[in-house]
N, C-alpha and C positions, 0 to 999 in steps of 0.2 A: 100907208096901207100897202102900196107896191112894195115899197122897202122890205116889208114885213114877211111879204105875200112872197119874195126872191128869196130870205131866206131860207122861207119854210122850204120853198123848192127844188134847194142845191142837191145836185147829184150827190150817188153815192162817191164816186168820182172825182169830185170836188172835195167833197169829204175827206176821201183818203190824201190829197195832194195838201190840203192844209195840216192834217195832223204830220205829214212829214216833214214839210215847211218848219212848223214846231219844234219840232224833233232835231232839224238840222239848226236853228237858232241856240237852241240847247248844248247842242253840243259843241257850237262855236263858244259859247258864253264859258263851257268848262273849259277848255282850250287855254279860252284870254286869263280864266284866273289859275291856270297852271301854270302859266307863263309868268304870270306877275309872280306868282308863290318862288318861283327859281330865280326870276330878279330879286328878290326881297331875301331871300335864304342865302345867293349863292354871300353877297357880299355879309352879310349877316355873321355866316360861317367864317369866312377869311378873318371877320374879328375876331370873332372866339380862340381862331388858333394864335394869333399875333400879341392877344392880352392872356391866353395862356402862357406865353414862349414857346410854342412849340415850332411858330410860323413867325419871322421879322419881316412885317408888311409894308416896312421904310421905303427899302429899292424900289420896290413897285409902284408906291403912292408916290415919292419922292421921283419918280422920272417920269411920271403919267401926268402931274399935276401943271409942270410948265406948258406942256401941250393944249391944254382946255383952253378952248378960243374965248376970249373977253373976260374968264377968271383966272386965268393962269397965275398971270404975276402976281395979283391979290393974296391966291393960294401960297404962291411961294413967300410973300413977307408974311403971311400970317402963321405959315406952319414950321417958317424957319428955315424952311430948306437949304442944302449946302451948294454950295458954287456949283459942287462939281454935277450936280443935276441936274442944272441950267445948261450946260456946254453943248457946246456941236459934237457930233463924232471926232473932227479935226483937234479942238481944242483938246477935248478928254483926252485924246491920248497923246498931246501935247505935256498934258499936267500928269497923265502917269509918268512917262517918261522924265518926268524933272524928280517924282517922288523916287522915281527907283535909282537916279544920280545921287538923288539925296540920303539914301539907305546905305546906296554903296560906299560912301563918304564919310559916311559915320562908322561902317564896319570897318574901316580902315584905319578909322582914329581910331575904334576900339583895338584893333590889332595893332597898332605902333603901342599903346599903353600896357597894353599884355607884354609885348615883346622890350617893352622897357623895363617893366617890374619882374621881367623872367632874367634881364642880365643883369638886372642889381640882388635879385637871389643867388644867380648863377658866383655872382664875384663875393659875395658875403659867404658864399660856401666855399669857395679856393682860399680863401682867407683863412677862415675857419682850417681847413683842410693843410695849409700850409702851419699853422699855430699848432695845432698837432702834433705835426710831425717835426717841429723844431724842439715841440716839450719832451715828444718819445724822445730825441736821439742825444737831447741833453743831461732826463733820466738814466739812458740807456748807458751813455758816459761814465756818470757818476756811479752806477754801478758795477761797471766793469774796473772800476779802479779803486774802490772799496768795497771787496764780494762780501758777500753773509753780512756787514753791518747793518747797523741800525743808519735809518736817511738825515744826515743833519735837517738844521731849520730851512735853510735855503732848498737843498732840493726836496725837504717834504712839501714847502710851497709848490714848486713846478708840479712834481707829484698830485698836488690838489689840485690846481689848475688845470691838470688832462682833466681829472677824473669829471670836473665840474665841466667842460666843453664836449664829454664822451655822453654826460648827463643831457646836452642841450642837442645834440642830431638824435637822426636817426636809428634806432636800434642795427636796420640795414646796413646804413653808412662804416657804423661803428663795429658790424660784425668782419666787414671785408678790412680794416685796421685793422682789428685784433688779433686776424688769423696771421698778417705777417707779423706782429712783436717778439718778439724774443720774448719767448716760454715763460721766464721767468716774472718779466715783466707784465705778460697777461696775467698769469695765475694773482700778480697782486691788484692787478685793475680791476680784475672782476671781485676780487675780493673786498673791496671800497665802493662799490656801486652796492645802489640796494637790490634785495634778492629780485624782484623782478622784471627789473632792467637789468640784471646780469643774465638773467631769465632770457628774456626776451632775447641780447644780443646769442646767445649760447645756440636758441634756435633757429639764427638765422644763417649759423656757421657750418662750415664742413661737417658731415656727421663724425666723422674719425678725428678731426682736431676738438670738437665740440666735447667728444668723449673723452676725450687727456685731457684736457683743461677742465672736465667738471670732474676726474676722478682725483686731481691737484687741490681741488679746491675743496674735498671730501676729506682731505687728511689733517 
């Protein structure tokens, strides 16, 4: 009955301090689940972007996880983690340093390999390039010592033999040759290649030798 009799009796005063009381429990209570709602979202979110691809959350999970006191290593056998996420500052950049030894190492092999298969191009082309000009100036012979005939067996051989090594460069290569030949002798080279690989070399010549040796080769 007292108990009862206190109630009935609370100030208005009293009245007002508990409903604020209320009020401020309330408003602690939205607080804590606002709180929780951005715990529970932020890492939430970081998935969504990571199992999109738009976000790789490896570096992060992967250097965070050795750190957690008493599951650390657990985490690291269980999620595989790579060596290099375990290291100390010291060590990491111990082992970058060996990786970029190890890059520079290899780009060196790769450039002795290049620079080997550029001088066995470079010597297959002086070859070439000397072949040439042993067949021009044995042509070149042969005609100066029987003009206007017709080319025996032997040198329409050699003859075919340019035309067949003129066929295998470059239309380039084979332009800066032809511009020095003896006139004569170009009007019939170009005229044994097909039209356009004589084409081709015709464009890449002098415009003025380009034009006498195609107006030669129109008669």
């Amino acid at each position: 009955m007292a108990e009862e009799r206190n109630k009935e009796t609370t100030t208005p005063a009293e009245d007002k301090a508990a409903i604020k009381k209320e009020k401020e429990k309330s408003k602690k209570s939205r607080k804590r689940l606002f709180l929780l709602f951005l715990l529970m979202a932020f890492p939430a979110s970081l998935a969504g972007l990571h199992l999109s691809g738009i976000w790789d959350a490896r570096p992060m999970v992967f250097s965070m996880a050795p750190k957690l006191p008493y599951v650390g290593e657990k985490l690291v056998e269980l999620l595989d983690i790579p060596p290099v996420y375990t290291m100390t500052v010291e060590e990491r950049r111990i082992f970058e340093l060996r990786q970029w030894e190890d890059l520079l190492a290899q780009r060196e092999v790769d450039l002795n390999e290049l620079s080997s298969k550029l001088g066995v191009l470079s010597s297959d082309l002086m070859e070439r390039g000397s072949a040439i000009a042993k067949a021009e100036e044995e042509l070149a012979a042969k005609e100066a010592e029987v003009p206007g005939e017709e080319l025996s067996q032997s040198e329409q051989e050699i003859f075919d033999r340019v035309v067949r090594t003129y066929q295998e460069i470059s239309a380039r290569r084979a332009a800066k040759i032809v511009e020095n030949l003896n006139p004569e002798l170009a009007v019939r080279m170009l005229r044994s290649l097909p039209e356009d690989e004589a084409a081709g070399i015709l464009g890449r010549m002098d415009a003025t030798k380009a034009a006498w040796l195609t107006e030669q080769l129109a008669k």
